[in-house]
Backbone atoms as SQL, in Angstrom:
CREATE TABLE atoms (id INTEGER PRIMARY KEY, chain TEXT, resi INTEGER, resn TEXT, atom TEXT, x REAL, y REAL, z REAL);
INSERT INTO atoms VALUES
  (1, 'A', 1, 'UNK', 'N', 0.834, -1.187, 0.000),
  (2, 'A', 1, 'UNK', 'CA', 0.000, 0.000, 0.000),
  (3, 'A', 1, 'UNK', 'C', 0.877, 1.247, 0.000),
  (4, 'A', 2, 'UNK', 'N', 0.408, 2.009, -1.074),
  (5, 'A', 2, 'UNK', 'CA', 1.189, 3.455, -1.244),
  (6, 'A', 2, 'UNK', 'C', 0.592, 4.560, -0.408),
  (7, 'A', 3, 'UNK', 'N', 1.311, 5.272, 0.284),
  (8, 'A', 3, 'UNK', 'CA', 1.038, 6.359, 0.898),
  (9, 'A', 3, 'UNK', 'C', -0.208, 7.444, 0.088),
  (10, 'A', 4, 'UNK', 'N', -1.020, 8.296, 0.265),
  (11, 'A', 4, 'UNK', 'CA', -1.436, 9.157, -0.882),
  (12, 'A', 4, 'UNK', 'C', -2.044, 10.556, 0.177),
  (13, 'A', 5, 'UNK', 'N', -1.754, 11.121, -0.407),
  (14, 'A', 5, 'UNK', 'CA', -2.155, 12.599, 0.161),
  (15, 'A', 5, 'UNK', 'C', -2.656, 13.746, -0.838),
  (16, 'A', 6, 'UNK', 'N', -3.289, 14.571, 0.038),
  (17, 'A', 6, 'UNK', 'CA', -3.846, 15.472, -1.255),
  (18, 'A', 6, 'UNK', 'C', -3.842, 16.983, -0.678),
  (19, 'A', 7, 'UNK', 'N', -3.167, 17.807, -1.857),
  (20, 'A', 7, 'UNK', 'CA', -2.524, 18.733, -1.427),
  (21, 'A', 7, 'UNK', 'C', -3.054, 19.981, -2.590),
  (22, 'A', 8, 'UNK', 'N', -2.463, 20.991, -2.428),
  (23, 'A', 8, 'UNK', 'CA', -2.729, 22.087, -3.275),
  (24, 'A', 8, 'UNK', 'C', -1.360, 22.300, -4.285),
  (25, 'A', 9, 'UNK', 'N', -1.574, 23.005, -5.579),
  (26, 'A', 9, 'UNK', 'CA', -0.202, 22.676, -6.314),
  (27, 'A', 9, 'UNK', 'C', 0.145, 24.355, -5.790),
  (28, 'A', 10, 'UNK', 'N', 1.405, 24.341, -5.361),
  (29, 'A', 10, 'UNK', 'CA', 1.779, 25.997, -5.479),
  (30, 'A', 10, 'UNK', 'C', 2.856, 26.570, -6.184),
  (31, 'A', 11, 'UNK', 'N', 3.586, 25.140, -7.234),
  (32, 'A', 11, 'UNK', 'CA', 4.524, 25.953, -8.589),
  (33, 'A', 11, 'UNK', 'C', 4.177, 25.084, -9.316),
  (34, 'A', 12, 'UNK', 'N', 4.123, 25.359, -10.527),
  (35, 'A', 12, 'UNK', 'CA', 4.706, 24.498, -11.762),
  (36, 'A', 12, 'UNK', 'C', 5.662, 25.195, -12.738),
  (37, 'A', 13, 'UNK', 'N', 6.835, 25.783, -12.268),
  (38, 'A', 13, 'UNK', 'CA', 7.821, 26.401, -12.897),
  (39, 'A', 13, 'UNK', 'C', 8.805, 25.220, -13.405),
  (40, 'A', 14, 'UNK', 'N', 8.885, 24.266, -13.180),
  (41, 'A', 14, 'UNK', 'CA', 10.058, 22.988, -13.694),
  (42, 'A', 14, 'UNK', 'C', 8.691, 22.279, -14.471),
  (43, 'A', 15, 'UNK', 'N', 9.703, 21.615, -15.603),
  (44, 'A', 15, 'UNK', 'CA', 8.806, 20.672, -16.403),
  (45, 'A', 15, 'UNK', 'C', 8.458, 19.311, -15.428),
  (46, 'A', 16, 'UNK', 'N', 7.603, 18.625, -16.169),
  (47, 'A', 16, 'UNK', 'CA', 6.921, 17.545, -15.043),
  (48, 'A', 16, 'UNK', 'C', 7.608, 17.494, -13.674),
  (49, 'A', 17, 'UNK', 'N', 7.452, 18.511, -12.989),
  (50, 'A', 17, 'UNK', 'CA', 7.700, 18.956, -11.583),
  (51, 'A', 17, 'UNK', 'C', 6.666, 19.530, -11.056),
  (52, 'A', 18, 'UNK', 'N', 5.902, 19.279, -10.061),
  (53, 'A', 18, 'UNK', 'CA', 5.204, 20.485, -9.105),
  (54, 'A', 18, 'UNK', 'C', 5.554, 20.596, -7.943),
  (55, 'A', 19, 'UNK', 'N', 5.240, 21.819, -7.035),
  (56, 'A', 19, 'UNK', 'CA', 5.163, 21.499, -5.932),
  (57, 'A', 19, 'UNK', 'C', 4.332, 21.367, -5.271),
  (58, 'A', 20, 'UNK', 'N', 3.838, 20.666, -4.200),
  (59, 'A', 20, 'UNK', 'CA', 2.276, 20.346, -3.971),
  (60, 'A', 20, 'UNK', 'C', 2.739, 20.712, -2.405),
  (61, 'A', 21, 'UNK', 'N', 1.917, 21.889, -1.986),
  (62, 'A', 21, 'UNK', 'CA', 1.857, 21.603, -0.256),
  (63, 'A', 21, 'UNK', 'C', 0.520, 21.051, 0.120),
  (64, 'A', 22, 'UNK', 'N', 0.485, 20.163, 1.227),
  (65, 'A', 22, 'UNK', 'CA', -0.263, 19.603, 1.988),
  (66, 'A', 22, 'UNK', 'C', -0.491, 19.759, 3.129),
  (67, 'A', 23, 'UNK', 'N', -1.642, 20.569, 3.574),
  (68, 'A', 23, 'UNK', 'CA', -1.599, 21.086, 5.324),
  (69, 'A', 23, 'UNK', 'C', -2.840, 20.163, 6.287),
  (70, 'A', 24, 'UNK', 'N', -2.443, 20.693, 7.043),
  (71, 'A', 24, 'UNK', 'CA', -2.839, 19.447, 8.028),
  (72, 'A', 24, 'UNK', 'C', -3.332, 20.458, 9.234),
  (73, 'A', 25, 'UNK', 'N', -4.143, 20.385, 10.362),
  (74, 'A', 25, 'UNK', 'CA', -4.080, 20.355, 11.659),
  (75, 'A', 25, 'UNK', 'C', -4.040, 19.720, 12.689),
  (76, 'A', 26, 'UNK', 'N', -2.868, 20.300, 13.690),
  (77, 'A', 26, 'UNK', 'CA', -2.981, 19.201, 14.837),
  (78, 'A', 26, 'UNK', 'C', -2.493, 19.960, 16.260),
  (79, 'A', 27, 'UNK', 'N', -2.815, 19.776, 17.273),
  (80, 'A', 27, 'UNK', 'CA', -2.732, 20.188, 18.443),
  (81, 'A', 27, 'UNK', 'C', -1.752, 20.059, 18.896),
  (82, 'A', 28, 'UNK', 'N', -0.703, 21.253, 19.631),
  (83, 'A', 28, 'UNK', 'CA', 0.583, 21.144, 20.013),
  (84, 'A', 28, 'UNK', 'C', 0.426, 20.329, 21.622),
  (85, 'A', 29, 'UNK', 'N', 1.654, 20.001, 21.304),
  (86, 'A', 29, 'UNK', 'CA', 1.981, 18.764, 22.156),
  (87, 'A', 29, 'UNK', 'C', 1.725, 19.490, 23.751),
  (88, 'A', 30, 'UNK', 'N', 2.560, 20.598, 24.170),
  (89, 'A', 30, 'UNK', 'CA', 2.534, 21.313, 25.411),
  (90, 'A', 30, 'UNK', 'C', 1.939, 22.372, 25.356),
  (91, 'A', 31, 'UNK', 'N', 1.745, 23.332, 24.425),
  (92, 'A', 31, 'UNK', 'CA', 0.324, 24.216, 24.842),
  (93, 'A', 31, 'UNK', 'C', -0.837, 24.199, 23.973),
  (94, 'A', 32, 'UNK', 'N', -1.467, 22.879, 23.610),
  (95, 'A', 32, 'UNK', 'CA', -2.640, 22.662, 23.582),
  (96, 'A', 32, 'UNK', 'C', -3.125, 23.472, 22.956),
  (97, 'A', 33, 'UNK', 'N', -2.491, 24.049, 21.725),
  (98, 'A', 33, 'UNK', 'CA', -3.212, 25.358, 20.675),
  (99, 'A', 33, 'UNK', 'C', -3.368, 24.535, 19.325),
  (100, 'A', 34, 'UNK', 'N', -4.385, 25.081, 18.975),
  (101, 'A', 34, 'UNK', 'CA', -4.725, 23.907, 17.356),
  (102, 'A', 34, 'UNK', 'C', -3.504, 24.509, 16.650),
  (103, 'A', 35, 'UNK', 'N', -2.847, 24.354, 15.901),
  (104, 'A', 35, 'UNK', 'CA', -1.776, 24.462, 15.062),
  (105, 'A', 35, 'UNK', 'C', -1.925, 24.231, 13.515),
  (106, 'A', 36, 'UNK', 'N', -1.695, 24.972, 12.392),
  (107, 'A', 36, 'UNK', 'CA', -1.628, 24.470, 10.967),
  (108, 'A', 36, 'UNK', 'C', -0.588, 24.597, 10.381),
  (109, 'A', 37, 'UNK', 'N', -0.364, 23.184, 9.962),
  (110, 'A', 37, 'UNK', 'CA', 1.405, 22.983, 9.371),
  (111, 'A', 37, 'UNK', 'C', 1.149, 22.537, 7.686),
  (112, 'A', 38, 'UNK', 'N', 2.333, 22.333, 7.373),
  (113, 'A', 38, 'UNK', 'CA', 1.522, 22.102, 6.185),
  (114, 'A', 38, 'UNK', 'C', 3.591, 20.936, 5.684),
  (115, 'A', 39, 'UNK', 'N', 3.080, 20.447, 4.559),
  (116, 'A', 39, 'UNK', 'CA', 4.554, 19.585, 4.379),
  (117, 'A', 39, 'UNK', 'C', 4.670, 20.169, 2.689),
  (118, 'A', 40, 'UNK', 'N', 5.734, 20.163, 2.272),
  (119, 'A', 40, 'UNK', 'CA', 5.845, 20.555, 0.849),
  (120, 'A', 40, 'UNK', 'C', 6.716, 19.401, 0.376),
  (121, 'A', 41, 'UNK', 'N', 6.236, 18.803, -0.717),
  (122, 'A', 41, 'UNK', 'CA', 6.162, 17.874, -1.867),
  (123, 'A', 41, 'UNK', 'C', 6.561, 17.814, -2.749),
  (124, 'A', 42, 'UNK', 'N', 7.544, 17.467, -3.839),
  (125, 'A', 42, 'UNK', 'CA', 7.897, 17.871, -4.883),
  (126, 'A', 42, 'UNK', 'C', 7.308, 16.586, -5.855),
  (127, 'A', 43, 'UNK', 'N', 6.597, 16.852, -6.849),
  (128, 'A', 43, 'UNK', 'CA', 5.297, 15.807, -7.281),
  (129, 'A', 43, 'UNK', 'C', 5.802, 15.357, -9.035),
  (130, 'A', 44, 'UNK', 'N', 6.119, 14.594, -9.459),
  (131, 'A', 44, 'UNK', 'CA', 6.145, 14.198, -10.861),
  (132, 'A', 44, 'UNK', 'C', 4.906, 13.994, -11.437),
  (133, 'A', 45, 'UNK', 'N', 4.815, 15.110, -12.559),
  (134, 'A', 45, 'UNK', 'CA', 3.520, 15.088, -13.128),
  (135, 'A', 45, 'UNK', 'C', 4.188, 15.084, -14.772),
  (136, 'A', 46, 'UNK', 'N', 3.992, 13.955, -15.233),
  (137, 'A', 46, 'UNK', 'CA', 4.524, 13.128, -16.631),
  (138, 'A', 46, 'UNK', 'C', 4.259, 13.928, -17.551),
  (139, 'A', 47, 'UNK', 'N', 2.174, 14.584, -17.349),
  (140, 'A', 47, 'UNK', 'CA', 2.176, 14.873, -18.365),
  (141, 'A', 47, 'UNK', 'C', 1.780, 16.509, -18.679),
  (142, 'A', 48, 'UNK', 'N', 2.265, 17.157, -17.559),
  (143, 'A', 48, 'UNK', 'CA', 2.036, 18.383, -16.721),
  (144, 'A', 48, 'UNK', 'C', 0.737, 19.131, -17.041),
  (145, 'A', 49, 'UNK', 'N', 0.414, 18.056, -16.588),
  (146, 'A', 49, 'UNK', 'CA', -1.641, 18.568, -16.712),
  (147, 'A', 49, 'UNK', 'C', -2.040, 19.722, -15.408),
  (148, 'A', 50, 'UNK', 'N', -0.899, 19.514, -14.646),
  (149, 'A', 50, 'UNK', 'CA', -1.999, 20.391, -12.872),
  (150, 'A', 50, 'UNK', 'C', -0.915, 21.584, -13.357),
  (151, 'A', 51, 'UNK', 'N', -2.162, 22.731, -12.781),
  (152, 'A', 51, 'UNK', 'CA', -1.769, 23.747, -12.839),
  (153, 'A', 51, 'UNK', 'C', -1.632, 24.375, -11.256),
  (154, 'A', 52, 'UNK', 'N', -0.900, 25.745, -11.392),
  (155, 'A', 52, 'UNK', 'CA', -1.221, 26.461, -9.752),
  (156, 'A', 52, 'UNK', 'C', -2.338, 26.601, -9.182),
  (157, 'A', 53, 'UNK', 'N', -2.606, 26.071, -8.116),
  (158, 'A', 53, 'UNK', 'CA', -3.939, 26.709, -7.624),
  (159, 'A', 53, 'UNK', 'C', -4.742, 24.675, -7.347),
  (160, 'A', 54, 'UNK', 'N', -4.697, 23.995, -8.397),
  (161, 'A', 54, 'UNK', 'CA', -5.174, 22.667, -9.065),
  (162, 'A', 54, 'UNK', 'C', -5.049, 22.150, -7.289),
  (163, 'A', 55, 'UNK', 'N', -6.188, 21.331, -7.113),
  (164, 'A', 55, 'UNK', 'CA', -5.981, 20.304, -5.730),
  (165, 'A', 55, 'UNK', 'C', -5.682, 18.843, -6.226),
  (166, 'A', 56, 'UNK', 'N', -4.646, 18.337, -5.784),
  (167, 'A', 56, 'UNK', 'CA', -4.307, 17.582, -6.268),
  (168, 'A', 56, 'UNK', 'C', -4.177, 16.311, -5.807),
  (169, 'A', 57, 'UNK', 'N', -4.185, 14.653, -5.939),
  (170, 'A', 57, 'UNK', 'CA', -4.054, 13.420, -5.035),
  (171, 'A', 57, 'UNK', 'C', -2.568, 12.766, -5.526),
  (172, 'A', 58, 'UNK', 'N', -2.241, 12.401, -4.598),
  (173, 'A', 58, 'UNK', 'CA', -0.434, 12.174, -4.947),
  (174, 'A', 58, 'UNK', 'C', -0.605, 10.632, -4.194),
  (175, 'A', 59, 'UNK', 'N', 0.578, 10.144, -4.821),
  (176, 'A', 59, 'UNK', 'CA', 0.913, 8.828, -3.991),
  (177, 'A', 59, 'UNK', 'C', 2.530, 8.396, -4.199),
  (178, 'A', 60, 'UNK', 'N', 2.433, 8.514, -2.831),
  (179, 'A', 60, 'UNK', 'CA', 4.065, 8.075, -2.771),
  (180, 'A', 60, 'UNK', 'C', 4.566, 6.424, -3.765),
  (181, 'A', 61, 'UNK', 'N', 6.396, 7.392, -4.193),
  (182, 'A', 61, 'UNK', 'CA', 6.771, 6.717, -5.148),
  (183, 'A', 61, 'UNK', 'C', 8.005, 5.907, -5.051),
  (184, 'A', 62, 'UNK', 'N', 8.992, 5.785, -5.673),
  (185, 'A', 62, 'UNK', 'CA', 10.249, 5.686, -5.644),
  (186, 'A', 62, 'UNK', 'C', 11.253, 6.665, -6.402),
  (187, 'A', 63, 'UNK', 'N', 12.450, 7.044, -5.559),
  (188, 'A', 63, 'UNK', 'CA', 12.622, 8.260, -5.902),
  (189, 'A', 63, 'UNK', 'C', 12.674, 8.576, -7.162),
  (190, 'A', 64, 'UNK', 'N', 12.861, 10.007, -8.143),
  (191, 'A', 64, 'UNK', 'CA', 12.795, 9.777, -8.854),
  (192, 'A', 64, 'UNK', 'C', 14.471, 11.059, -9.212),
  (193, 'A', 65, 'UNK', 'N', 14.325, 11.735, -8.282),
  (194, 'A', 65, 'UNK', 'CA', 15.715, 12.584, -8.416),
  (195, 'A', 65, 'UNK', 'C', 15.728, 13.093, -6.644),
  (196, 'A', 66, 'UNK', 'N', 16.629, 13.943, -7.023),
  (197, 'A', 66, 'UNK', 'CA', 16.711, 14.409, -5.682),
  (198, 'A', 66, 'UNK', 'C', 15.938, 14.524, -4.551),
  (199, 'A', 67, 'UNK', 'N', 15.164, 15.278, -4.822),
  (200, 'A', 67, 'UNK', 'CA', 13.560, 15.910, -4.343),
  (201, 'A', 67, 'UNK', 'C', 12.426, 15.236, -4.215),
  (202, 'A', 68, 'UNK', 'N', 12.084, 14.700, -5.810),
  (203, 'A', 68, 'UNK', 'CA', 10.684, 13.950, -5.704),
  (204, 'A', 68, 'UNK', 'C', 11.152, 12.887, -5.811),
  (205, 'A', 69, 'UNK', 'N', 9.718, 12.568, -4.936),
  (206, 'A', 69, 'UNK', 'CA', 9.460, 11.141, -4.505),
  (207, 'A', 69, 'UNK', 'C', 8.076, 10.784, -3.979),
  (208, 'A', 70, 'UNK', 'N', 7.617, 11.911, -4.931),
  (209, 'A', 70, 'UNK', 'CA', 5.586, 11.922, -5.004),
  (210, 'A', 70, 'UNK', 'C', 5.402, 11.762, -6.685),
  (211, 'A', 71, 'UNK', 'N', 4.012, 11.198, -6.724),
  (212, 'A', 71, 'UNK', 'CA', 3.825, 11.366, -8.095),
  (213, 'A', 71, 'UNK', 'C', 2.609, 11.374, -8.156),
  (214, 'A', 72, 'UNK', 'N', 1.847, 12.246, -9.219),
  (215, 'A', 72, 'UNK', 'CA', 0.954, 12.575, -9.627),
  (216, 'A', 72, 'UNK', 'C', -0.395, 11.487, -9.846),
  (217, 'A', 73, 'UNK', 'N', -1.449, 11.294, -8.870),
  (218, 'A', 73, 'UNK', 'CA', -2.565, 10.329, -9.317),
  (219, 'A', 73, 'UNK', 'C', -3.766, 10.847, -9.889),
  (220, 'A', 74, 'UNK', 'N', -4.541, 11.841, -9.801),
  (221, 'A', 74, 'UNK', 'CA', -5.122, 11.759, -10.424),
  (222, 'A', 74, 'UNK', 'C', -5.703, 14.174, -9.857),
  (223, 'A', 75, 'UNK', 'N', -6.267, 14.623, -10.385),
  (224, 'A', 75, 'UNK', 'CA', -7.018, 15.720, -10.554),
  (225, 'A', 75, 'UNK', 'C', -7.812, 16.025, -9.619),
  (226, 'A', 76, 'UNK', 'N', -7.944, 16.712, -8.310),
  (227, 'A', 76, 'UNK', 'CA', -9.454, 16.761, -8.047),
  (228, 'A', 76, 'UNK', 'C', -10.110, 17.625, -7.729),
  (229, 'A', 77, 'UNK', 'N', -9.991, 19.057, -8.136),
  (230, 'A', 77, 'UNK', 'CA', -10.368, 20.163, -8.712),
  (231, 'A', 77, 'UNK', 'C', -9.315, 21.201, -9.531),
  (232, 'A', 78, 'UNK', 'N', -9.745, 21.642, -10.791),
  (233, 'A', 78, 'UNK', 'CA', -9.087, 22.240, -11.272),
  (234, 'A', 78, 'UNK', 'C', -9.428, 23.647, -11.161),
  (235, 'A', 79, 'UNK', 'N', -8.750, 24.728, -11.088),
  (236, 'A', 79, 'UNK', 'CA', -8.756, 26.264, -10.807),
  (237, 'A', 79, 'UNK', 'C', -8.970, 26.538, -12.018),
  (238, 'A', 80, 'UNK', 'N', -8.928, 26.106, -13.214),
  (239, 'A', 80, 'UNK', 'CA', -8.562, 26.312, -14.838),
  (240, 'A', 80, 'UNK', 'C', -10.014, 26.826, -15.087),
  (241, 'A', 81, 'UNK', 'N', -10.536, 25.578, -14.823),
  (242, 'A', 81, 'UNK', 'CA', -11.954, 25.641, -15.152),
  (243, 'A', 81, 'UNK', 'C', -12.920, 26.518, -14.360),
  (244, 'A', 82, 'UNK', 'N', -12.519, 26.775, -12.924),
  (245, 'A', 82, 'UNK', 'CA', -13.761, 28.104, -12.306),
  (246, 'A', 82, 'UNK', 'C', -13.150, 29.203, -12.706),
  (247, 'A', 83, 'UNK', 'N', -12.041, 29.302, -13.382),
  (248, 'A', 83, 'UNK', 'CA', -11.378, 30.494, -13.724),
  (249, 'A', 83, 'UNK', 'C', -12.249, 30.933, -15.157),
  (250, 'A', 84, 'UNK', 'N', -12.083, 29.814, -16.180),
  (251, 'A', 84, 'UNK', 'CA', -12.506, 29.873, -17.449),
  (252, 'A', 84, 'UNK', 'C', -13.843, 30.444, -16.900),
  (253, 'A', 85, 'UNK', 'N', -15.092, 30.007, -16.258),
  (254, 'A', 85, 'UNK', 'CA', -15.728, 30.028, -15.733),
  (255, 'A', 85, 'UNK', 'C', -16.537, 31.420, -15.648),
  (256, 'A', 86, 'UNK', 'N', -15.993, 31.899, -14.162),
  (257, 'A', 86, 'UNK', 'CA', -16.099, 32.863, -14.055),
  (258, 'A', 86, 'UNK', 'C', -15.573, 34.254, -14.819),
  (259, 'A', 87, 'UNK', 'N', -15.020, 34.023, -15.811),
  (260, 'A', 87, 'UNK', 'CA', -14.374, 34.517, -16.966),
  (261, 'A', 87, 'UNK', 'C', -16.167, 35.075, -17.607),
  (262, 'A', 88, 'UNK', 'N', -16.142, 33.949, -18.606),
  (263, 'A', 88, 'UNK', 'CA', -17.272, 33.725, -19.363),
  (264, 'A', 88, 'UNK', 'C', -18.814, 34.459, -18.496),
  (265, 'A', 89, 'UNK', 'N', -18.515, 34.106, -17.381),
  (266, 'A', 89, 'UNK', 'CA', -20.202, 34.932, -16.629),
  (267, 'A', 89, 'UNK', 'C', -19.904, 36.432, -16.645),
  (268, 'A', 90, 'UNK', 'N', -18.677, 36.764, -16.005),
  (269, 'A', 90, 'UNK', 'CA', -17.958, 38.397, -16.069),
  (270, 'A', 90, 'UNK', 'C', -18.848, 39.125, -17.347),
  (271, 'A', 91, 'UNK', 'N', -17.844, 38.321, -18.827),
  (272, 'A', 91, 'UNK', 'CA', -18.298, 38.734, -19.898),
  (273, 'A', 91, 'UNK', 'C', -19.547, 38.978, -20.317),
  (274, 'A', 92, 'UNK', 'N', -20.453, 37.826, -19.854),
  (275, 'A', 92, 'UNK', 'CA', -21.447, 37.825, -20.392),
  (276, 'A', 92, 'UNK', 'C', -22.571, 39.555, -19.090),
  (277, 'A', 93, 'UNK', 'N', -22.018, 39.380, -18.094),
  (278, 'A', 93, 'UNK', 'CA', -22.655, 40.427, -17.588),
  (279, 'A', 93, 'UNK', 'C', -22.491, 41.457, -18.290),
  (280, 'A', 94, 'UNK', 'N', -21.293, 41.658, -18.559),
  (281, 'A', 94, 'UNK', 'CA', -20.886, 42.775, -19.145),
  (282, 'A', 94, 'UNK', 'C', -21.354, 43.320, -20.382),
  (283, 'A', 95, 'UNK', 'N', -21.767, 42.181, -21.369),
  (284, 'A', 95, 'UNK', 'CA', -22.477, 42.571, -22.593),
  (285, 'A', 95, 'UNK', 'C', -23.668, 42.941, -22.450),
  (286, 'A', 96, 'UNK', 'N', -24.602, 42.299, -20.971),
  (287, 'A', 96, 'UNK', 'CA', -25.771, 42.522, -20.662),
  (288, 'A', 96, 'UNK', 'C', -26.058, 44.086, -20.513),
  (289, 'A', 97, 'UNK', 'N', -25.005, 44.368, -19.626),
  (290, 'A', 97, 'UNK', 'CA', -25.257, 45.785, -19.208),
  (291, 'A', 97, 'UNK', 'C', -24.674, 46.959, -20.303),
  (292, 'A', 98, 'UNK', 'N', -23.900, 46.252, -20.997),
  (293, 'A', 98, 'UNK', 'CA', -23.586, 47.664, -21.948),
  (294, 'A', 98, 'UNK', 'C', -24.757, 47.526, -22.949),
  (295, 'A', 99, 'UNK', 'N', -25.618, 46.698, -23.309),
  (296, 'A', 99, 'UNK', 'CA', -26.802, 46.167, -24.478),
  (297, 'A', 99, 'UNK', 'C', -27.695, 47.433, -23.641),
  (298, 'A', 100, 'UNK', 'N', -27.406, 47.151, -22.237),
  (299, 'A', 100, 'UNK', 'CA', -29.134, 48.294, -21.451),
  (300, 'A', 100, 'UNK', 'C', -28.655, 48.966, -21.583),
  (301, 'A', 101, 'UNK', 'N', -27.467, 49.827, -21.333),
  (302, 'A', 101, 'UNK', 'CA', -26.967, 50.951, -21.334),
  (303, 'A', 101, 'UNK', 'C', -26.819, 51.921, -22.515),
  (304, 'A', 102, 'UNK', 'N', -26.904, 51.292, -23.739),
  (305, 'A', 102, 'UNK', 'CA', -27.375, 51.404, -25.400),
  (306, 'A', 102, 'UNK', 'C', -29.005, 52.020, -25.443),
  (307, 'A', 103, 'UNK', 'N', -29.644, 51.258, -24.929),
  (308, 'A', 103, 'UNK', 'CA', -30.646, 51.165, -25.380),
  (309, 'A', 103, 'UNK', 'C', -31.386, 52.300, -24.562),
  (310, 'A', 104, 'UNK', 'N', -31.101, 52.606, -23.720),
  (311, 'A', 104, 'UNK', 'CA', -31.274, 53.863, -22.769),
  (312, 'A', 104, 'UNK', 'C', -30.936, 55.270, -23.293),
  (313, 'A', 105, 'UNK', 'N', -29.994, 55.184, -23.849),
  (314, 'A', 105, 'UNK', 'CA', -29.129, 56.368, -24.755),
  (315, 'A', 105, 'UNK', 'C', -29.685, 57.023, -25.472),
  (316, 'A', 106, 'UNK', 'N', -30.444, 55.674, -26.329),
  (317, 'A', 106, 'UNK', 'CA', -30.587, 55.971, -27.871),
  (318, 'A', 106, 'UNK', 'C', -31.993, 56.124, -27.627),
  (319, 'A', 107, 'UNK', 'N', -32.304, 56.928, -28.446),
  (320, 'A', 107, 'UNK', 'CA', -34.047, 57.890, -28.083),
  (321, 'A', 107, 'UNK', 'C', -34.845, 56.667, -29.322);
C-alpha cells in the first residue's frame, strides 16, 4: 500500500515537476493550541496537466531525483476551469449591461 495525500499545487515552474503543499491540523503537544502545518512535496507530473492553484491526489513513489518522490494520481479540482468560468459569466454580464446601457441612450 502506497502512501497518498492530497494537497494544493503551489509551482509548476520545472517541467513535469510540481510542488504540492499539503496542510494538516494538529494540536501542540505542550500548549494545547490547534496548530496548521503544512509539508511541501515535490510531485512528478509526466504529463504536466496540474496547474497552480489545481488540488491535487499524490501517492508516494520511488525516488525519482533528488527531491521527488511523489507522483501525480489523479485531478481533483481544477482552478482552470472556475477560472474559465467565471471569466465567461464576467463577460457575459458585461455585454448585458452595456446592451441596457445602449438602449437607454438611444431615443
Amino acid at each position: 500500500m502506497r502512501k497518498t495525500l492530497v494537497g494544493t499545487v503551489v509551482s509548476d515552474r520545472n517541467a513535469k515537476t510540481r510542488r504540492v503543499d499539503v496542510s494538516r491540523v494538529y494540536q501542540h503537544t505542550k500548549y494545547k493550541k490547534i496548530v496548521r502545518g503544512r509539508t511541501v512535496c515535490y510531485v512528478h507530473d509526466e504529463k504536466n496537466e496540474s496547474k497552480v492553484g489545481d488540488t491535487v491526489e499524490i501517492a508516494e513513489c520511488r525516488p525519482r531525483s533528488a527531491l521527488k518522490r511523489w507522483e501525480l494520481v489523479k485531478i481533483v479540482s481544477a482552478v482552470g476551469e472556475l477560472e474559465s468560468q467565471l471569466t465567461r459569466e464576467t463577460i457575459e454580464a458585461a455585454k448585458a449591461r452595456e446592451s441596457e446601457s445602449t438602449e437607454v441612450t438611444a431615443p
